[in-house]
Each structure stands twice: as structure tokens, then as C-alpha cells.
C-alpha positions as CSV (number, residue, x, y, z in Angstrom):
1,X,-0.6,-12.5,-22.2
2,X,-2.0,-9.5,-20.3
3,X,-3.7,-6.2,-22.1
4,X,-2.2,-2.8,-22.0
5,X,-4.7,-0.8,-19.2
6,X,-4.4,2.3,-21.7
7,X,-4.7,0.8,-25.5
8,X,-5.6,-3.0,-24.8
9,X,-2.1,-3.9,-26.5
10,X,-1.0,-7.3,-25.3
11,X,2.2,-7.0,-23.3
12,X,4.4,-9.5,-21.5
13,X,6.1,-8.1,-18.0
14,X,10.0,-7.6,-18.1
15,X,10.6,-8.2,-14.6
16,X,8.9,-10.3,-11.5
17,X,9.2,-9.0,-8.1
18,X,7.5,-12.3,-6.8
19,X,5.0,-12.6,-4.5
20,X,4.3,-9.3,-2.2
21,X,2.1,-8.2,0.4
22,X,-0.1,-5.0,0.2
23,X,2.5,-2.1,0.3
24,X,0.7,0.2,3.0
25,X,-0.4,-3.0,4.8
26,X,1.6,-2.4,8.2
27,X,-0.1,-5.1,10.5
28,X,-0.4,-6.9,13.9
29,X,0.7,-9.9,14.8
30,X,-2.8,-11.3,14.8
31,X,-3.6,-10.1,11.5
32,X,-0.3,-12.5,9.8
33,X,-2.5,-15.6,8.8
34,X,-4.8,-13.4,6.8
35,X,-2.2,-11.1,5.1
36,X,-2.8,-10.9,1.5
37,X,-0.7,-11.5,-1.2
38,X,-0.7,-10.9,-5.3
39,X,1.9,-11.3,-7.7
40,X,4.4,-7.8,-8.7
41,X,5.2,-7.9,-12.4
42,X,6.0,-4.9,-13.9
43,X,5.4,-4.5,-17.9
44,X,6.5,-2.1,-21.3
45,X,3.7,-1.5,-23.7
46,X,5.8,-1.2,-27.0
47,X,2.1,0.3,-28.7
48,X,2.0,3.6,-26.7
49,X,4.9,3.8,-24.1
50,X,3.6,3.0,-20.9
51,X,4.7,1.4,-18.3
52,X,2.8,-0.6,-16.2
53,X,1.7,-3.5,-13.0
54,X,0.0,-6.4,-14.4
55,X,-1.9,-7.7,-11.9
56,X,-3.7,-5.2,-9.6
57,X,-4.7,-5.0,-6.3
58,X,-8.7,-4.1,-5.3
59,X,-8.6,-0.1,-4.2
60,X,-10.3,-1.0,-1.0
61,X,-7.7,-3.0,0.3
62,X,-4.9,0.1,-0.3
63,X,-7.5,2.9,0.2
64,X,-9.5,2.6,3.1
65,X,-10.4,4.3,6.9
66,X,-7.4,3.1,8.0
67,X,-4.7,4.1,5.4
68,X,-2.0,4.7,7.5
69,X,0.1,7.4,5.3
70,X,-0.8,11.6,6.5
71,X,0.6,14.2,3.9
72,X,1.3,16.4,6.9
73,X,3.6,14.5,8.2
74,X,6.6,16.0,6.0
75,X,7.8,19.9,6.7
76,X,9.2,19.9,3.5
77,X,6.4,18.4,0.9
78,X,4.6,21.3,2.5
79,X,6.4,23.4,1.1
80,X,6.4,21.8,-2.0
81,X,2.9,21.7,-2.0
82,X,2.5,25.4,-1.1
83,X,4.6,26.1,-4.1
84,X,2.2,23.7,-6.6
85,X,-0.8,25.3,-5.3
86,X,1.0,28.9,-6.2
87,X,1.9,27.8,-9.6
88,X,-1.6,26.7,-9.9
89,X,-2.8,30.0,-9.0
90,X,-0.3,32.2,-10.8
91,X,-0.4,30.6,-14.3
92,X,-3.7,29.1,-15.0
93,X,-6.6,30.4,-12.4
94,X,-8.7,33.1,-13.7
95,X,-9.5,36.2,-11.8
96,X,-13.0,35.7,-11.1
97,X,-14.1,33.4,-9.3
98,X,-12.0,29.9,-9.8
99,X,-12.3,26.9,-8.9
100,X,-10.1,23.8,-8.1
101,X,-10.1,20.3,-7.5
102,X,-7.8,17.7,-6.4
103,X,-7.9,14.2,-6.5
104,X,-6.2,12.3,-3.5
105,X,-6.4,15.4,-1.5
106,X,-5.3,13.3,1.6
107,X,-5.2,15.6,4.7
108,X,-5.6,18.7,2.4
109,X,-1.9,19.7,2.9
110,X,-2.2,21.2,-1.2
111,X,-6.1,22.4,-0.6
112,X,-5.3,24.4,2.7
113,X,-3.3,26.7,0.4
114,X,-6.4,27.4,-1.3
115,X,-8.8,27.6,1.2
116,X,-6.6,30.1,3.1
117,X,-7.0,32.3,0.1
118,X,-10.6,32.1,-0.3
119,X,-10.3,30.4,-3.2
120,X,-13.6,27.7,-3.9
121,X,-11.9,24.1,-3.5
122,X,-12.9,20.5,-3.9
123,X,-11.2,17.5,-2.3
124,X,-11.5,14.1,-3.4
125,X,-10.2,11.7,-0.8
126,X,-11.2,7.9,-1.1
127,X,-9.7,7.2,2.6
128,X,-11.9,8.1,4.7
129,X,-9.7,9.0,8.1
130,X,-7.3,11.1,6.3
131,X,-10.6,12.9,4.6
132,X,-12.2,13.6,7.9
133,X,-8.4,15.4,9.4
134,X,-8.7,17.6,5.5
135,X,-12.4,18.5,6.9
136,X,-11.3,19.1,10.6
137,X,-9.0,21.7,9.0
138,X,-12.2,23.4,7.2
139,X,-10.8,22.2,4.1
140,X,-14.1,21.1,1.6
141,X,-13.6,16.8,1.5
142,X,-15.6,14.5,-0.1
143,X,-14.8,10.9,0.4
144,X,-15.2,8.9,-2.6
145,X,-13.1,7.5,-5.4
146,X,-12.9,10.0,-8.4
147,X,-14.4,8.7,-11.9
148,X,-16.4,9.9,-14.7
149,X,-20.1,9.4,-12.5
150,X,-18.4,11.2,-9.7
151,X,-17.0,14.1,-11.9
152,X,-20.7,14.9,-13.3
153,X,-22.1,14.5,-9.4
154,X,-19.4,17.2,-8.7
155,X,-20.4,19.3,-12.2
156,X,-24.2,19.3,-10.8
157,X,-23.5,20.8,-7.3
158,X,-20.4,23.2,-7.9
159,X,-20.0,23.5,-12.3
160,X,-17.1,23.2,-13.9
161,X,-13.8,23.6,-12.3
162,X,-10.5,26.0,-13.7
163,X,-7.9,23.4,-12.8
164,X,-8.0,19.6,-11.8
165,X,-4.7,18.9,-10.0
166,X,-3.2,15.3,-8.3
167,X,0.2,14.1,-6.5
168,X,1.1,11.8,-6.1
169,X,-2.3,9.8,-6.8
170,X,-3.0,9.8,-10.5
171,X,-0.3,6.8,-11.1
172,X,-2.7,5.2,-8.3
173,X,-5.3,4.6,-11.0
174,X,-5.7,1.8,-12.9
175,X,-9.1,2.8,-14.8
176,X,-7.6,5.7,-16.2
177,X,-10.3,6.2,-19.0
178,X,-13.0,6.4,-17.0
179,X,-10.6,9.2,-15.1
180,X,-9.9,11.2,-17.8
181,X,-13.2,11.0,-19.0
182,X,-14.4,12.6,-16.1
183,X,-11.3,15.4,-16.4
184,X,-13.4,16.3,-20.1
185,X,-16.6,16.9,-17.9
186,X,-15.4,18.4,-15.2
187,X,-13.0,21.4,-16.7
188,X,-14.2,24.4,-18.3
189,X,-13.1,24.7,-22.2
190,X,-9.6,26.6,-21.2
191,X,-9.5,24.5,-17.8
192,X,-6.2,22.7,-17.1
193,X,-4.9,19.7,-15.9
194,X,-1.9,19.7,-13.6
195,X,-0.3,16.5,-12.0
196,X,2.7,15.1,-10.6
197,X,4.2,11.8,-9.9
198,X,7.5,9.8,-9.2
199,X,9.1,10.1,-13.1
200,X,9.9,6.8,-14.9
201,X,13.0,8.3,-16.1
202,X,14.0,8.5,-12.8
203,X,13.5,5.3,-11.6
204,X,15.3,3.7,-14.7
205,X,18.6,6.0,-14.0
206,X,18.5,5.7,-10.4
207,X,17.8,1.9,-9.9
208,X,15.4,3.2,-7.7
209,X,12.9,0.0,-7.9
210,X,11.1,0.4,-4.5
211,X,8.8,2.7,-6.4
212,X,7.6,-0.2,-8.3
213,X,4.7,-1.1,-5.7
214,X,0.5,-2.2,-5.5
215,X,-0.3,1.6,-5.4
216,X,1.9,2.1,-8.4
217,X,-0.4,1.1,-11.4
218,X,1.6,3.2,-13.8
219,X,4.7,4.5,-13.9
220,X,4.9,7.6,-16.0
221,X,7.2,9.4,-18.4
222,X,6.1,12.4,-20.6
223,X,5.9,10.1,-24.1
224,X,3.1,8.3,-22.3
225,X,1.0,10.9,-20.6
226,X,0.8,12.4,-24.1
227,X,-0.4,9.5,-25.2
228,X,-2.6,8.8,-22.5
229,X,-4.1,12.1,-22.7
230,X,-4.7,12.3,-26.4
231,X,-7.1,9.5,-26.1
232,X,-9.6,12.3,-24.5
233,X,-8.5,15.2,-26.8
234,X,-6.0,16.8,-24.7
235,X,-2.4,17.8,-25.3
236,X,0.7,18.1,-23.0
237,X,1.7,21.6,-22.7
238,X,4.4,22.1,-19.9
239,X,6.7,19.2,-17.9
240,X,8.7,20.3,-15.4
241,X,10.8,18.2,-13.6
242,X,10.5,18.0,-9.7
243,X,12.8,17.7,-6.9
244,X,10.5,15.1,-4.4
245,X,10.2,11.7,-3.9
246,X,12.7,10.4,-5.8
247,X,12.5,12.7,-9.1
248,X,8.9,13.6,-9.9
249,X,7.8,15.1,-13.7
250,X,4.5,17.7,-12.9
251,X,2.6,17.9,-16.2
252,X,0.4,20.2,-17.5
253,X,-2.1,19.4,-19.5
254,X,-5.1,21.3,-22.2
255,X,-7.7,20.4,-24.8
256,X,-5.8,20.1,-27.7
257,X,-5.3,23.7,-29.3
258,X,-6.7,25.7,-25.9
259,X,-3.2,26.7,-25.0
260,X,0.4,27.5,-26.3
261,X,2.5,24.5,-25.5
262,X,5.9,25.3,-23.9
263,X,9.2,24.5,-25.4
264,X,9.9,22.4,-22.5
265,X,7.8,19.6,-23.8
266,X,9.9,18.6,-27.0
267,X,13.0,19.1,-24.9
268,X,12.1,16.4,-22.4
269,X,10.5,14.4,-25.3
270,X,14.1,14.2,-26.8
271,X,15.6,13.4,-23.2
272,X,13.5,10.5,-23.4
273,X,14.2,9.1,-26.7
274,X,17.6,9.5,-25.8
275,X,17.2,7.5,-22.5
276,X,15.5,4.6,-24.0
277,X,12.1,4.8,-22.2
278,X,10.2,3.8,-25.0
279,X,12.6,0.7,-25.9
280,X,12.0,-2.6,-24.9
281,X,16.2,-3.4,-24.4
282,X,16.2,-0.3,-22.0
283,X,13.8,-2.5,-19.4
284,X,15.8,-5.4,-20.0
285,X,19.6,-3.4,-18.7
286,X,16.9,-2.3,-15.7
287,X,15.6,-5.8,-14.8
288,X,19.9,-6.0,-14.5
289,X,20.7,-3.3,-12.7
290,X,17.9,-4.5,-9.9
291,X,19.2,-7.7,-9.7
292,X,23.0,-6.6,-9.2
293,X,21.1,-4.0,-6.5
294,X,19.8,-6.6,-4.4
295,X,22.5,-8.9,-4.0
296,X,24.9,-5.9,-3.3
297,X,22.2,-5.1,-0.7
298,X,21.8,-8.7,1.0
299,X,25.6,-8.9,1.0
300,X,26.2,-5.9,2.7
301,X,23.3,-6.8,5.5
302,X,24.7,-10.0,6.0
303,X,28.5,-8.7,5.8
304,X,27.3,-6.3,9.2
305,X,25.4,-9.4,10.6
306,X,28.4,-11.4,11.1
307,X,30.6,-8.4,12.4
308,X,28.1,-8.3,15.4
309,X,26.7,-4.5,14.1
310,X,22.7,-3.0,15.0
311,X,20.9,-2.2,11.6
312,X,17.9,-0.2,11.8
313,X,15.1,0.6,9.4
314,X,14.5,4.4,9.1
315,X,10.9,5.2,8.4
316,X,8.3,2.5,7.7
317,X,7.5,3.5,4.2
318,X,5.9,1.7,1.3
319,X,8.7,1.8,-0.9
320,X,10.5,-0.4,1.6
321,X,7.9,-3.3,1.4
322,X,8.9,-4.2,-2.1
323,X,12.9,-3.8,-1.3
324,X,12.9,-6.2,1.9
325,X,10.0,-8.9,0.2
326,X,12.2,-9.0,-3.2
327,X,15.6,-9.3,-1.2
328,X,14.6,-11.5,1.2
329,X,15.4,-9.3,4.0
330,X,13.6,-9.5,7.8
331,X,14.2,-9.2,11.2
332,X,17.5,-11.3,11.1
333,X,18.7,-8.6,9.1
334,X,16.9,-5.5,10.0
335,X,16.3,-5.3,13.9
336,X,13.4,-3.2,13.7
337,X,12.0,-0.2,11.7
338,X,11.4,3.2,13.3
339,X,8.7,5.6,12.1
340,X,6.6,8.8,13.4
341,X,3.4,8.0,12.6
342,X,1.5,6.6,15.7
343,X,-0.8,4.4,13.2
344,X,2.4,2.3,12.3
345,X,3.8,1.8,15.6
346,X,3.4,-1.1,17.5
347,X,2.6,-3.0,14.1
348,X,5.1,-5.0,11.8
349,X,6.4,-4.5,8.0
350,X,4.2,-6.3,5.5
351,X,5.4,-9.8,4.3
352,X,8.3,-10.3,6.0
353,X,7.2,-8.8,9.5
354,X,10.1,-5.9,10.6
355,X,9.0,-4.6,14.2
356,X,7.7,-1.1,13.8
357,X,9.0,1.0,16.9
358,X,8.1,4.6,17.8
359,X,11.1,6.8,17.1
360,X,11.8,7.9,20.7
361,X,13.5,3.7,20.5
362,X,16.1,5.2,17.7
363,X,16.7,8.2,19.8
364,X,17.4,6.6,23.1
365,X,19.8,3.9,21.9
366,X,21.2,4.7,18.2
367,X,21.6,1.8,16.0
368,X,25.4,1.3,14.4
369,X,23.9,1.7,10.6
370,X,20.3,3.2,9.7
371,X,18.6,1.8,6.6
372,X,17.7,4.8,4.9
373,X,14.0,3.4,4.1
374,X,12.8,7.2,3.2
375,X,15.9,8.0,0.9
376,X,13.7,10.6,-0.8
377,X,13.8,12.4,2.0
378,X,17.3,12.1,2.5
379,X,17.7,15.7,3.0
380,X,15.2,16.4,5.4
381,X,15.8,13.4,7.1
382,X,19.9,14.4,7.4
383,X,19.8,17.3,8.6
384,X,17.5,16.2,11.3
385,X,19.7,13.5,12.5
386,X,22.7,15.3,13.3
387,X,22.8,13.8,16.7
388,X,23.0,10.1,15.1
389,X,26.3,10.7,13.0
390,X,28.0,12.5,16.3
391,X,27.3,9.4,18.0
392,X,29.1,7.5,15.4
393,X,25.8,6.0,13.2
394,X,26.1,5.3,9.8
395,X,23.8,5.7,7.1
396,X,23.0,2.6,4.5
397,X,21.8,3.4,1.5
398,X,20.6,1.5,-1.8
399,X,19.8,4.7,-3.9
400,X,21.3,5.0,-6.8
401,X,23.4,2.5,-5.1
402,X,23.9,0.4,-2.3
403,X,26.5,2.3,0.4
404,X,27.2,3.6,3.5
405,X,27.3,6.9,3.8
């Protein structure tokens, strides 16, 4: 049996992915006989709600000079992030003289709202060529993994901070206490804590299972966090649900009696119990639903295989890693992947070893069907690739379901 990473509980995972490479972990052809691998099980702690990876990956190996994902890259998270850092501000930054930290600051596409507006900032980026494009920008970087040392480093040459904010990054970490113990150091006594990632809830009504990945130590609902957080003597007081990657919950959290706690928290407290997510049976019908998605998946691949039609991956993400190593699915399948980002070109998908092409391939001869890899950004993505459906492409899908769109 493994131990809960929160309470020490022992839990039992409800659902294997197998064996999988490192998400992120886009490689040459060179590099296939050293690929690593671990073992994706995914576990319910029925003693305080969370949801959970059972074996972990070493940081360094996800987290490193050569982590091949930019912030930047998307028009529309920044925009998103310029309206988080403006929340921020508005609601919970004092006149005088604040100051703000994020964790997983990446290429400071959140920070560079703050800097713009004079406003003293910390980043703390653990991947060090990503940190040095945040400091190019004149964003203030450090590059090193946040923890309770590093918070009291950061209390020594700055004080205390007026909010501590992530996205995207606090599911990342897998010694959370030592995290939240350096939150208690770092904020001032009416100092807040403000975070979003991809929302449990969502994942379990969506079927969306390619968040389940390395990077993804926790998956997070609102019942959880609470718990989490009132370990370290803090209480939820605002969760507001978030249109990006998937369905995302921002929380907002306080030591315990600091600040009024919105209505919204009991209303999505009650959305949960009536959900399931802190019911064992409720993993059990997802383990099911991920199943059934697969094979309607693999069917459908195979279905345009023998009727002689092109199927190209759209956007190398991570997500996609765990979809085409649980289902089987390669370069039979999948004739290559196209993607923007220079640092995944010319490589190949981890585990199963997809071709990543530079999208200028896509544009000059479109595929019959394009696997929507980046559903999240279905949106953006859409209305960017008007061209493709004049031309007679289709979209696949697997999100919430598997179709052609």
C-alpha cells in the first residue's frame, strides 16, 4: 500500500495507466534507448479527499534548462493571466507598497503585469531557460525550486510578501508541506494565497484523463485544498471557477479568521458532494468512462486507417503523452504531430515516438482529420484554422467524447 502525500493515509490507486514516459520529454531519435519510464497510477484518499499519482517522478527530470513548454506562446492565457494579475491587484494588494510572488513564474507572462505597473515582484522559476527569457523581459527571476528554506531566503532579502500566487504549478508539487510551510513564512498576517489549476471536477465530468500526467502530482477539488490548507492554519475563502485548460478552480486562500469567506465556497462545497468527488464509487464509474474512451478512440483511428485517410496530431502537448501511451496509439496511427514551438520540432512524442513537424508541414499540405491534441484551446485554436475546414479537414476530438467535429 502507498501513503497519502498530504495525511500519510494508506491508499490503493483506482486506475493504472501503465507504463509512461516523462510527459514533457519530447526527444531525438538518439536519445530512445535511454528514455525513462515509471509507472501512472492514479489514487483517492478516502481520509481527506485528495486525489493523487502514486509513484512520482524526480523534479529534475520534468523541470530543467531545457523544459520545452513557454507561457507566451498562447494569445489567449495572456489574457487570462493579465486578468489574474488584475484580480490580484484589485481585491487583495494594499496601497502601499505590495509585494507579490509567484511560484512557476515560467517566462513571467503573469509577472510582466506587475512589473509594468511598478509593482515589487518575485519569480520563482525552477527551469532555468524559461527563467532567463522572464529576466530578458526585466521581470525579477530567481531559478530555484520553491520550499520552506527558499521562502525564508526570500523573507531575508525582500520581507514578507502581500499575495503568493501559482498556475498552473502548485498541483506540480509533490512535498506540499514543506510548500505551504513556506506560504506561513513568507505572507504578511492578512497576506493571501491565490492559485489555480485544472479542477478535478472537471476532469471527472469531462473524461478528460490526459490531465492525469508526471507533472500532475495532485489533482485538486475545493474539499481537498481546504483540507490541505488547514494543516498550516489557513482557510479557503473564494473559488471561482475558470474557463482555461480544460476547466480550472482559482482558490483563494487566508489564515484562518484574517478574512470574510465568500459564499461561493459552500456553494461549490455542495457541488462537490453532489458530484461524488469525495466517494470512492465515483473513481470507480471514471476508471469506466476512460476505458470506453480509449477504445472508441483506437476504433475510430483505425476505422480512418483502413479508409486510406491522413491523421494529424495538432500541438505536441503533454496531455497527449498519456492519451497515445495508454491507447496504444503511434505513428501507424498518427502520421505526425505539428507544433509551434521550435524546441519540439525536429524531435518525437515520448514513448511511442510521433514525428514532431514544424507547423508550416500542416499548412502546406492539410491532413484529412487533425487530432485535436490542445482541445483546451479549442477555441483559440478554431478560429485560427479557418483555412483547414475550407479545405475540407476535419477535426477529431476525444473531449468530453471521442468525435469528429
Amino acid at each position: 500500500m502507498k501513503k497519502c502525500l498530504i495525511c500519510s493515509a494508506e491508499i490503493k490507486p483506482f486506475m493504472s495507466f501503465g507504463k509512461m514516459p516523462i510527459a514533457n520529454g519530447f526527444l531525438t531519435e538518439e536519445q530512445f534507448k535511454d528514455e525513462p519510464f515509471f509507472k501512472l497510477d492514479v489514487a483517492f484518499c478516502e481520509s481527506c479527499k485528495m486525489t493523487q499519482l502514486t509513484e512520482l517522478v524526480d523534479r529534475e527530470k520534468m523541470f530543467h534548462e531545457n523544459y520545452a513548454f513557454f507561457s507566451s506562446t498562447s494569445a489567449r492565457m495572456g489574457e487570462h493571466f493579465k486578468g489574474f494579475a488584475g484580480f490580484v491587484k484589485e481585491k487583495y494588494l494594499p496601497a502601499k507598497d505590495p509585494f507579490v510572488v509567484e511560484i512557476g513564474s515560467n517566462d513571467g507572462i503573469m509577472l510582466r503585469n506587475f512589473a509594468e505597473a511598478g509593482i515589487k515582484h518575485l519569480g520563482i522559476e525552477p527551469s532555468a531557460n524559461v527563467a532567463q527569457v522572464a529576466r530578458e523581459k526585466g521581470i525579477n527571476t530567481v531559478c530555484e525550486f520553491f520550499d520552506e528554506a527558499a521562502a525564508k531566503r526570500i523573507v531575508a532579502a525582500n520581507g514578507q510578501a502581500d499575495a503568493f500566487m501559482g498556475a498552473n504549478v502548485m498541483c506540480h508539487i509533490p512535498y506540499m508541506h514543506s510548500v505551504l510551510a513556506g506560504i506561513e513564512a513568507l505572507l504578511k498576517p492578512q497576506g493571501v494565497v491565490v492559485f489555480e489549476d485544472p479542477y478535478l471536477g472537471d476532469i471527472l465530468e469531462k473524461t478528460s484523463y490526459d490531465q492525469i500526467y508526471d507533472e500532475h502530482a495532485f489533482y485538486f477539488s475545493a474539499v481537498s485544498v481546504s483540507a490541505m490548507f488547514e494543516r498550516h492554519g489557513f482557510e479557503l475563502i473564494d473559488a471561482l471557477p475558470q474557463d482555461v485548460h480544460g476547466g480550472s478552480m482559482r482558490y483563494v486562500l487566508a489564515r484562518k479568521g484574517a478574512r470574510k469567506v465568500s459564499a461561493a465556497v459552500a456553494a461549490i462545497l455542495k457541488k462537490e458532494e453532489a458530484l461524488g468527488v469525495g466517494r470512492p464509487e465515483t473513481y470507480e464509474r471514471f476508471r469506466l468512462n476512460v476505458e470506453a474512451s480509449k477504445a472508441a478512440l483506437v476504433k475510430m483511428l483505425k476505422e480512418l486507417k483502413m479508409a486510406r485517410k491522413s491523421v494529424v496530431g495538432y500541438a505536441a502537448t503533454s496531455k497527449s503523452t498519456t492519451v497515445f501511451n495508454y491507447c496504444g496509439i503511434g505513428p501507424d496511427l498518427v502520421e505526425y504531430i505539428s507544433d509551434t514551438t521550435p524546441i519540439k520540432q525536429g524531435k518525437f512524442s515520448p514513448g511511442v515516438h510521433i514525428p514532431v513537424r514544424p507547423y508550416s508541414e500542416f499548412k502546406a499540405k492539410y491532413p484529412d482529420y487533425a487530432l485535436l491534441l490542445g482541445w483546451n484551446h479549442a477555441r483559440e485554436i478554431m478560429a485560427n484554422e479557418k483555412d483547414f475546414k475550407k479545405a475540407g479537414g476535419k477535426w477529431l476530438v476525444y473531449v468530453p467524447k471521442v468525435e469528429i467535429l
